[in-house]
Kinemage of the C-alpha trace (Angstrom):
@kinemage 1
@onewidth
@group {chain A} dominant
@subgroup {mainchain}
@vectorlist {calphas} color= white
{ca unk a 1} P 236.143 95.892 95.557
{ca unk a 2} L 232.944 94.118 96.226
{ca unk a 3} L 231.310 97.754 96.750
{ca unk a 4} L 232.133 98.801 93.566
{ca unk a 5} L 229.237 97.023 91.756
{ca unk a 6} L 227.120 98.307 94.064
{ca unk a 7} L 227.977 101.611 94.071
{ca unk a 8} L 228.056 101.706 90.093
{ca unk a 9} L 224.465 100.502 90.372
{ca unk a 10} L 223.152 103.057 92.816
{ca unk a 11} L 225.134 105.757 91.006
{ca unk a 12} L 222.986 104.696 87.591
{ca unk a 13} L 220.053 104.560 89.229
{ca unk a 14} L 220.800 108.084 90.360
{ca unk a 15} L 221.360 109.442 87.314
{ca unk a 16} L 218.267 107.700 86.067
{ca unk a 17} L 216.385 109.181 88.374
{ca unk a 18} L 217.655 112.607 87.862
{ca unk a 19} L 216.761 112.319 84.404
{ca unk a 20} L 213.593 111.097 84.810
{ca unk a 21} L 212.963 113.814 87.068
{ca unk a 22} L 214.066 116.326 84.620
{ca unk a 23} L 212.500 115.545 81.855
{ca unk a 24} L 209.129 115.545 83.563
{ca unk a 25} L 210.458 119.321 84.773
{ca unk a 26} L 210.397 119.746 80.959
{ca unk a 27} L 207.618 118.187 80.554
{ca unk a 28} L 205.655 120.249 82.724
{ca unk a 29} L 207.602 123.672 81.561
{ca unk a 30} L 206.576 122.471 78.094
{ca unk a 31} L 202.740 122.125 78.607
{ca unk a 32} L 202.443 125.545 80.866
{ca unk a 33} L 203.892 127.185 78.176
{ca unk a 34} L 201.421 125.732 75.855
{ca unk a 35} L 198.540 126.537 78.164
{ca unk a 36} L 199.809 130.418 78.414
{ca unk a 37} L 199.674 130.495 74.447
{ca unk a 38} L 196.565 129.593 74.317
{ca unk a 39} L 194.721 131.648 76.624
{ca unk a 40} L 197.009 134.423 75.069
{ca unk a 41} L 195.297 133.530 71.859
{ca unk a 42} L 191.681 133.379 73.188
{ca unk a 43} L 192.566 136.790 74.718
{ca unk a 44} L 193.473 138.152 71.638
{ca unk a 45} L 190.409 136.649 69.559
{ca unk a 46} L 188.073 138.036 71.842
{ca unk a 47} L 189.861 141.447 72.142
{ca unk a 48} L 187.032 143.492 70.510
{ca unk a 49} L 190.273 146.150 69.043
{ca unk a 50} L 192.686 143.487 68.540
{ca unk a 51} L 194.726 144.031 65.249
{ca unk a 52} L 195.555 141.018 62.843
{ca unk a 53} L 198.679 139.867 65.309
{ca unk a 54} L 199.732 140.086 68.899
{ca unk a 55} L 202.631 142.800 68.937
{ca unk a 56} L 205.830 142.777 70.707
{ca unk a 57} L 206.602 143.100 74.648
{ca unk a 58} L 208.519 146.074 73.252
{ca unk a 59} L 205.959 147.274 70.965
{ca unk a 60} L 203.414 147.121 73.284
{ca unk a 61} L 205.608 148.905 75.842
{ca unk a 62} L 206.602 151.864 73.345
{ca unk a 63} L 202.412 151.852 71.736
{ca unk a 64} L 201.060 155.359 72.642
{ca unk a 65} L 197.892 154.807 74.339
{ca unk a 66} L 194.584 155.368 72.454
{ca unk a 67} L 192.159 158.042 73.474
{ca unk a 68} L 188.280 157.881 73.765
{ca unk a 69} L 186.625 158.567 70.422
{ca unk a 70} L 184.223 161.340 71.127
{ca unk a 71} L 181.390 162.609 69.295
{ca unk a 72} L 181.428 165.893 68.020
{ca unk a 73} L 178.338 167.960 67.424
{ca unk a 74} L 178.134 169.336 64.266
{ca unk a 75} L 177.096 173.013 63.768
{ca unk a 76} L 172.801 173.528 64.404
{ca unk a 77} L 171.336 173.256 60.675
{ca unk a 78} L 167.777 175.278 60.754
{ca unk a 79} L 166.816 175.122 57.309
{ca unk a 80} L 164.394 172.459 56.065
{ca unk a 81} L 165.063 170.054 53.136
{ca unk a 82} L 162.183 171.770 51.851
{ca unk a 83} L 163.225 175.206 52.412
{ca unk a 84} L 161.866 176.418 55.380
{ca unk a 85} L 162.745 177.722 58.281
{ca unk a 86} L 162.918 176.341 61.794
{ca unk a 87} L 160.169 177.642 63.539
{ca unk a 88} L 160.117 175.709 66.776
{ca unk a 89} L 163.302 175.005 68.879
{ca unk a 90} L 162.892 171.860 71.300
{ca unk a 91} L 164.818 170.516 73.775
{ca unk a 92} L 164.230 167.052 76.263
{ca unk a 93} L 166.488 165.779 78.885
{ca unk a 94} L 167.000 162.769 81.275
{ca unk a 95} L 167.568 164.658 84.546
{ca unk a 96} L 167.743 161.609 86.947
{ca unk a 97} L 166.603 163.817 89.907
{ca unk a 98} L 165.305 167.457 88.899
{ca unk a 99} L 166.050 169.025 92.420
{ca unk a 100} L 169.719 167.357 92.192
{ca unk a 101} L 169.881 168.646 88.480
{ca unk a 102} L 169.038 172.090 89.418
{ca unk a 103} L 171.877 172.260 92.106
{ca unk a 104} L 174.021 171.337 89.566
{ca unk a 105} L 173.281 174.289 87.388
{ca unk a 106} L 171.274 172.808 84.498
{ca unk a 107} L 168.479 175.449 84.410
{ca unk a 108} L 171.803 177.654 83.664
{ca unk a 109} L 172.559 175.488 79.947
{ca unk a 110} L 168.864 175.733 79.389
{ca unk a 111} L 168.733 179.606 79.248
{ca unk a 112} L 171.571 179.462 77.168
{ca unk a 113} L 170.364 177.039 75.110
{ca unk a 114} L 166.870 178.527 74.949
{ca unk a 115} L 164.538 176.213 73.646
{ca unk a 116} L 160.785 177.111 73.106
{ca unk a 117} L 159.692 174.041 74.674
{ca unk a 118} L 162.050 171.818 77.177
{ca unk a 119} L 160.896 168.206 78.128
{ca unk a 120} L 162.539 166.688 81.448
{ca unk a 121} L 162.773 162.781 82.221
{ca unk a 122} L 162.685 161.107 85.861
{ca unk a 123} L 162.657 164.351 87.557
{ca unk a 124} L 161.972 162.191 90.741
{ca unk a 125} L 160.077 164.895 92.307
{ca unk a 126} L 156.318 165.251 93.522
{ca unk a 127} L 155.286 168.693 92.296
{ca unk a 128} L 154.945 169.855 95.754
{ca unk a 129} L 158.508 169.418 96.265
{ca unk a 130} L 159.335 170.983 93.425
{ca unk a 131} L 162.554 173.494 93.745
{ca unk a 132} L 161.350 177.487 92.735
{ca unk a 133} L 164.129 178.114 90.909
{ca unk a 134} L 162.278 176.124 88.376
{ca unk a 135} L 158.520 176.957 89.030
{ca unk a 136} L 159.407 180.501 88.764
{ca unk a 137} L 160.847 180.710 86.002
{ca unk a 138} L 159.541 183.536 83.945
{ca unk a 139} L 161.152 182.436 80.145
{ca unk a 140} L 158.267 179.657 80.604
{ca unk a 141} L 154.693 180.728 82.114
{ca unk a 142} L 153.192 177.750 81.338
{ca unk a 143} L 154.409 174.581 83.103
{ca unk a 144} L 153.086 171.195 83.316
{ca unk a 145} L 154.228 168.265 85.856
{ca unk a 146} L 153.354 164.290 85.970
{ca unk a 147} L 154.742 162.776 88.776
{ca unk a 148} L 154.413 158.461 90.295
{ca unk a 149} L 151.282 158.094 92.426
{ca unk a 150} L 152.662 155.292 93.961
{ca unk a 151} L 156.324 155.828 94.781
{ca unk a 152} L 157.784 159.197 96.040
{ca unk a 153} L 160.880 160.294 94.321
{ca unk a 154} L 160.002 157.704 91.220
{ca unk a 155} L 159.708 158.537 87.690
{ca unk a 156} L 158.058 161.553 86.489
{ca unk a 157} L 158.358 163.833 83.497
{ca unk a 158} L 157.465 167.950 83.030
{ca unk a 159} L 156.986 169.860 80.423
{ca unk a 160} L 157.936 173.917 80.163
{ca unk a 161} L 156.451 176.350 77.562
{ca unk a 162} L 156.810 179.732 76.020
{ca unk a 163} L 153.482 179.375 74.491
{ca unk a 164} L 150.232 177.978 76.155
{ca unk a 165} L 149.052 174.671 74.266
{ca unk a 166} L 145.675 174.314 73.032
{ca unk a 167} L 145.005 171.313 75.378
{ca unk a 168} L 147.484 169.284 77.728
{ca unk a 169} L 147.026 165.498 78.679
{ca unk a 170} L 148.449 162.876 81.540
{ca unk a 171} L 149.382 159.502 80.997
{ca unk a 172} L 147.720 157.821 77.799
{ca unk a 173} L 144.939 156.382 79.380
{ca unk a 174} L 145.648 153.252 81.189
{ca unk a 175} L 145.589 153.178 84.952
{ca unk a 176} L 148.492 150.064 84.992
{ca unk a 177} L 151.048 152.650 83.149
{ca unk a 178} L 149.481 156.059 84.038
{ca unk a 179} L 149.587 155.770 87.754
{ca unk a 180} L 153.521 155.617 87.378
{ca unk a 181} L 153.930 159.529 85.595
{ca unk a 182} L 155.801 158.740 82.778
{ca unk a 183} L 153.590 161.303 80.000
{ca unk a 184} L 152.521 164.345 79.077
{ca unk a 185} L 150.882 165.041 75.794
{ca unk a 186} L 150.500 169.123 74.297
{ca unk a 187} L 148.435 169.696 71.635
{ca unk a 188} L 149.476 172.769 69.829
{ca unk a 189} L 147.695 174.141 66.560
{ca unk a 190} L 149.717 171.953 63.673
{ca unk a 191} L 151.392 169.168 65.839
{ca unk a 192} L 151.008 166.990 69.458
{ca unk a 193} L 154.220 166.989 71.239
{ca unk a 194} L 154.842 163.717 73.438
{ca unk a 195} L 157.409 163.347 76.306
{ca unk a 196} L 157.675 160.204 77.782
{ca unk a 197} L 159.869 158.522 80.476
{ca unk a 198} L 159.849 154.446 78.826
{ca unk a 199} L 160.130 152.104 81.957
{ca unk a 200} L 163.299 150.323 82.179
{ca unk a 201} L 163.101 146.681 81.930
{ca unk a 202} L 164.868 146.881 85.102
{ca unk a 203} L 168.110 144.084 86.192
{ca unk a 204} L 167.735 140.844 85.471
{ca unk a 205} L 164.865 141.532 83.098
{ca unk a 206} L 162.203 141.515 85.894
{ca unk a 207} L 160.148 144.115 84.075
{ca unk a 208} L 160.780 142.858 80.399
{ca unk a 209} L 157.350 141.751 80.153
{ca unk a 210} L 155.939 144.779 81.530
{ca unk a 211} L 157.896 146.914 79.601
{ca unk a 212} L 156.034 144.503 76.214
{ca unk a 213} L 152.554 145.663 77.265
{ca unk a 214} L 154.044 149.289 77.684
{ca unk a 215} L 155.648 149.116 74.158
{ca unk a 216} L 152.030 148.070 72.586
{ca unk a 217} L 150.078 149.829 74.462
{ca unk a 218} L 151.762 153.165 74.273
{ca unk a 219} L 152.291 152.158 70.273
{ca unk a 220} L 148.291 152.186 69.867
{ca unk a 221} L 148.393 155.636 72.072
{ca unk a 222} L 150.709 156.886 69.593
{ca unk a 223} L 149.119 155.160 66.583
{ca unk a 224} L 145.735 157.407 67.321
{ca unk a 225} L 147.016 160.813 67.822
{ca unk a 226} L 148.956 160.518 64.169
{ca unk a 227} L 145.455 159.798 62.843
{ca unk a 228} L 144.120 163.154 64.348
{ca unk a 229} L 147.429 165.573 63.403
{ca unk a 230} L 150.974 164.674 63.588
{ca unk a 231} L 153.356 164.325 66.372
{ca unk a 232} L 156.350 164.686 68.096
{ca unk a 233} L 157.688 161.902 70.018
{ca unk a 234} L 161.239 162.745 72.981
{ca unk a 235} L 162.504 161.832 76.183
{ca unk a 236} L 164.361 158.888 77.358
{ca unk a 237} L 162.699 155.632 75.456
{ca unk a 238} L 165.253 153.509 77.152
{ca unk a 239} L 165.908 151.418 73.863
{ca unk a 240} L 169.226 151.246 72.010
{ca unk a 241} L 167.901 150.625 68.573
{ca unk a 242} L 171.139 149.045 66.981
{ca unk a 243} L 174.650 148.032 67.126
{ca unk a 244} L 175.893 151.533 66.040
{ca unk a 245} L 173.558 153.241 69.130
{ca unk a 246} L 176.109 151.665 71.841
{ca unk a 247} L 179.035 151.136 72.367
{ca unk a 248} L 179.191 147.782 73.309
{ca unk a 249} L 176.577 145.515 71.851
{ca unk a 250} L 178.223 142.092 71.705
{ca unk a 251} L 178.434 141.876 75.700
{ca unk a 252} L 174.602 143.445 76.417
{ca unk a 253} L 172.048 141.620 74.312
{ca unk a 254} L 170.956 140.359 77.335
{ca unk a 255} L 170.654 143.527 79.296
{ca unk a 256} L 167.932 146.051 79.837
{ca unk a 257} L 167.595 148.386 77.059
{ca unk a 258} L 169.236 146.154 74.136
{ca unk a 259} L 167.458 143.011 74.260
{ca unk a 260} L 165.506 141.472 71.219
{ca unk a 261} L 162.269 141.981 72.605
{ca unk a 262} L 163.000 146.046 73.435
{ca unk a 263} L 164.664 146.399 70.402
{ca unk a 264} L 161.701 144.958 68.294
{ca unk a 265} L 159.352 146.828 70.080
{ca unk a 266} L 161.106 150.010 68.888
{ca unk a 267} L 160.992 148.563 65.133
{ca unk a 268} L 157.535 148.548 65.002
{ca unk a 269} L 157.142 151.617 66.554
{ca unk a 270} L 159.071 153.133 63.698
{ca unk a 271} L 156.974 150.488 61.170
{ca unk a 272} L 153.568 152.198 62.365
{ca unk a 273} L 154.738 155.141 60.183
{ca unk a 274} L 157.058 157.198 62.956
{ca unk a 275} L 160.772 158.504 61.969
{ca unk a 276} L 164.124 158.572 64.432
{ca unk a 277} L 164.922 162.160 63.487
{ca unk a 278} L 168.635 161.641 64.527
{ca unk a 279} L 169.304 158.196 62.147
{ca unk a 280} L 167.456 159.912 59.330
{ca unk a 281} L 170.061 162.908 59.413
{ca unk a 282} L 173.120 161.268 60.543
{ca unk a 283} L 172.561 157.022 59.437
{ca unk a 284} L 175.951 155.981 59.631
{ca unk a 285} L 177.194 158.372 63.209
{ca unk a 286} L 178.776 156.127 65.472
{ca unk a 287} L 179.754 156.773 68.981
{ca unk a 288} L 177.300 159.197 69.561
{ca unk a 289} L 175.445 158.839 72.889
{ca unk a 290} L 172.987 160.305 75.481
{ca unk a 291} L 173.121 158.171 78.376
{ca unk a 292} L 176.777 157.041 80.317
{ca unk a 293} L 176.559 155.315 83.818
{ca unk a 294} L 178.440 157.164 86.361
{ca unk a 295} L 180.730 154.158 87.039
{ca unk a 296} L 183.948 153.406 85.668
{ca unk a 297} L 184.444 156.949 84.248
{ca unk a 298} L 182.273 155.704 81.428
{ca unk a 299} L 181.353 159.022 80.211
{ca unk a 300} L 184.957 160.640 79.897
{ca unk a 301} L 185.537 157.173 77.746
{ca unk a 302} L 182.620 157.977 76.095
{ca unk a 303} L 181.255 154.163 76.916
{ca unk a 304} L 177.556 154.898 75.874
{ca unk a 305} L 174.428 154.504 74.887
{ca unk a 306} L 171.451 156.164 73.079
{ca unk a 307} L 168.559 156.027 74.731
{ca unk a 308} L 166.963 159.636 74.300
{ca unk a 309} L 165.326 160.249 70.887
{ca unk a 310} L 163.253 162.889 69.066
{ca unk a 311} L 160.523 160.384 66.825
{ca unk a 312} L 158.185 162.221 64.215
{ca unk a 313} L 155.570 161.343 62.141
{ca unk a 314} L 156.451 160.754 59.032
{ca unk a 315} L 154.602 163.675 57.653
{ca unk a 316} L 156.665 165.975 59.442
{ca unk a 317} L 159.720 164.680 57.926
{ca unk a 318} L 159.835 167.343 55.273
{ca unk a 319} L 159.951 169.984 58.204
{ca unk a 320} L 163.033 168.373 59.298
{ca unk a 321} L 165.701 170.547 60.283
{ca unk a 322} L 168.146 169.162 62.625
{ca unk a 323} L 168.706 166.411 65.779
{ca unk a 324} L 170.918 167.279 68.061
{ca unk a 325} L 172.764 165.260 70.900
{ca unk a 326} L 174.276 167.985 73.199
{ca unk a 327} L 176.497 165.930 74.911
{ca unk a 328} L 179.087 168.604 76.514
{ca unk a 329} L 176.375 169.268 79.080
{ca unk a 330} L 176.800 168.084 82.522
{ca unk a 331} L 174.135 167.462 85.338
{ca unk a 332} L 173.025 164.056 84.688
{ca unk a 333} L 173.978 160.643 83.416
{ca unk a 334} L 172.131 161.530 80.572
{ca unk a 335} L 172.886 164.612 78.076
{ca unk a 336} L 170.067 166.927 76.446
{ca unk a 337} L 169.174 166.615 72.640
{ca unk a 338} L 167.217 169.592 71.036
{ca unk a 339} L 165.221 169.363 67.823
{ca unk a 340} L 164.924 171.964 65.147
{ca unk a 341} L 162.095 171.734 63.389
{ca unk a 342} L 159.662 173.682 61.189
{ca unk a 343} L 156.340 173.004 61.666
C-alpha cells in the first residue's frame, strides 16, 4: 500500500509527459504545415502562367499539358503600301560558324529561298578558309567577306550578290571596332545596304561598356550615310528591344542583350530617324523569335529571343513590303529573316 502513492505519482507524471510530448509533435506538424503553404504560395505568385488559384492534386493530375506557342509566318506580302512592287528580295542570317552551317545544308534553304542579296553573321571563318561550296557559287558572282584580324574563327560577316554594287566598304571607320569584322557596307544606285554583326556584351556584362561606344559610334556611322541616300540596316544587332521581343524578360534585365543600357542604345538608334521594319508591320506579334540557345531544347519550346532585324530609313518606309522571320530553318541557333522591299 505504501507504493501506491508512488506509483499514482509516476504514472501522472507519465501521462504528463506523454502529453507534453505530443502536443509539441503537434506543434511541430502544425508549423511545417504552415511553412509548406507558404512556399506553395510564393511558388504560385511567382509562377509567371499561374491562374487566379492553385488547382487540385487531381486536377493537376488529369490537366493536359500545354504545348509551346509557336510563331507562324504569315504568307510573303510584296506589294507596297504605296502600290509598288517589291523589287529587291533580301535575306540576312546568324550562321554561328559558316563552314559548320554549310555542312548542315543551309546554302540548300538559300537557293530555295532565293534572295537577291543574302547577309551572313559570325561566319567564324578567315576568307582563306572559306568552304567552295560557297565561293563558287554561281547564283552570286559578286561576293564580299570581313573577317576578325585579331582572333581566328571570331566574328565576321559576308555579303553575296546577284548584282555588282556601285562601291563596297569594311568596317565604319574606327580601328577599335573595325579590326574585329563585324561590317560591310554596299552602295547600290537608290539605297546603302548595311550588315553588321553587334558585339555581344558578353557574360557578366564585361563588354557592356564596350558595346556603349559601339552603339554611338556605329549610330554616327549610320547617322551619315542617311544624309547621303537611304539605307538598309540587318544582321544580328544582339538587342531585344522590348518585353514582347523575348520570351522571358522579367528574369534577364540583367543579361547581355536586354539590359537598360543595350536596350536604350537601340531607342535612339530608332530616334535618329531609322524604322524596325518587323514592329512597324506586325506591333503587337508576340513570340516571334530569331535567336534560341541550343540548351534546354529551347528552340522546340520556342524560348526566344529577337535579336536579328531589318532597320530602314525612314524614307524608305513607303517602299515597305514585308519582314519576315523564317524560323522553320535549321542550321544555326539563329533563323534567317528576308526583307521585301521596293526600292
Amino acid at each position: 500500500m505504501m507504493n501506491w502513492p508512488i506509483f499514482t505519482y509516476s504514472a501522472r507524471v507519465v501521462l504528463c509527459v506523454r502529453v507534453v510530448c505530443l502536443r509539441g509533435v503537434l506543434a511541430v506538424r502544425v508549423s511545417s504545415g504552415m511553412k509548406r503553404g507558404k512556399k506553395a504560395e510564393e511558388a504560385a505568385a511567382e509562377g509567371e502562367n499561374d491562374t487566379a488559384s492553385a488547382p487540385s492534386k487531381k486536377a493537376k493530375a488529369a490537366k493536359e499539358p500545354e504545348g509551346p506557342i509557336l510563331y507562324d509566318d504569315p504568307p510573303d506580302k510584296t506589294t507596297s503600301k504605296d502600290g509598288r512592287n517589291a523589287n529587291m528580295k533580301i535575306t540576312s542570317w546568324n550562321v554561328d560558324g559558316l563552314r559548320a552551317w554549310v555542312k548542315k545544308k543551309g546554302l540548300d534553304w538559300v537557293r530555295e529561298e532565293d534572295p537577291d542579296i543574302l547577309c551572313l553573321q559570325e561566319t567564324k571563318c578567315a576568307e582563306k578558309a572559306l568552304p567552295a561550296e560557297i565561293t563558287s557559287m554561281p547564283e552570286y558572282p559578286h561576293k564580299y567577306w570581313a573577317a576578325s584580324g585579331d582572333k581566328e574563327g571570331y566574328s565576321g560577316v559576308a555579303m553575296l550578290c546577284k548584282t555588282e554594287p556601285i562601291k563596297v566598304t569594311y568596317g565604319i571607320g574606327k580601328e577599335e571596332h573595325d579590326k574585329e569584322g563585324r561590317v560591310i557596307t554596299a552602295e547600290f544606285p537608290s539605297f546603302y545596304l548595311v550588315t553588321a554583326y553587334v558585339p555581344n556584351a558578353s557574360r557578366g556584362l564585361v563588354r557592356l561598356d564596350y558595346r556603349k561606344t559601339w552603339d554611338v559610334d556605329f549610330r554616327a556611322y549610320l547617322s551619315e550615310l542617311d544624309m547621303q541616300k537611304p539605307l538598309v540596316l540587318c544582321g544580328d544587332l544582339n538587342v531585344a528591344h522590348q518585353e514582347i521581343d523575348l520570351k522571358n524578360p522579367k528574369g534577364n534585365k540583367k543579361n547581355a542583350g536586354f539590359t537598360p543600357e543595350e536596350r536604350e542604345g537601340f531607342s535612339q538608334l530608332l530616334a535618329a530617324g531609322f524604322v524596325d521594319s518587323f514592329r512597324e508591320l506586325y506591333p503587337e506579334q508576340t513570340n516571334a523569335y530569331t535567336f534560341w540557345t541550343y540548351m534546354m531544347n529551347a528552340r522546340s519550346k520556342n524560348v526566344g529571343w529577337r535579336l536579328d532585324y531589318f532597320v530602314l530609313s525612314s524614307s524608305l518606309l513607303p517602299g515597305l513590303c514585308d519582314s519576315k522571320i523564317r524560323n522553320k530553318a535549321m542550321g544555326s541557333d539563329h533563323c534567317p529573316i528576308t526583307l521585301h522591299i521596293a526600292v
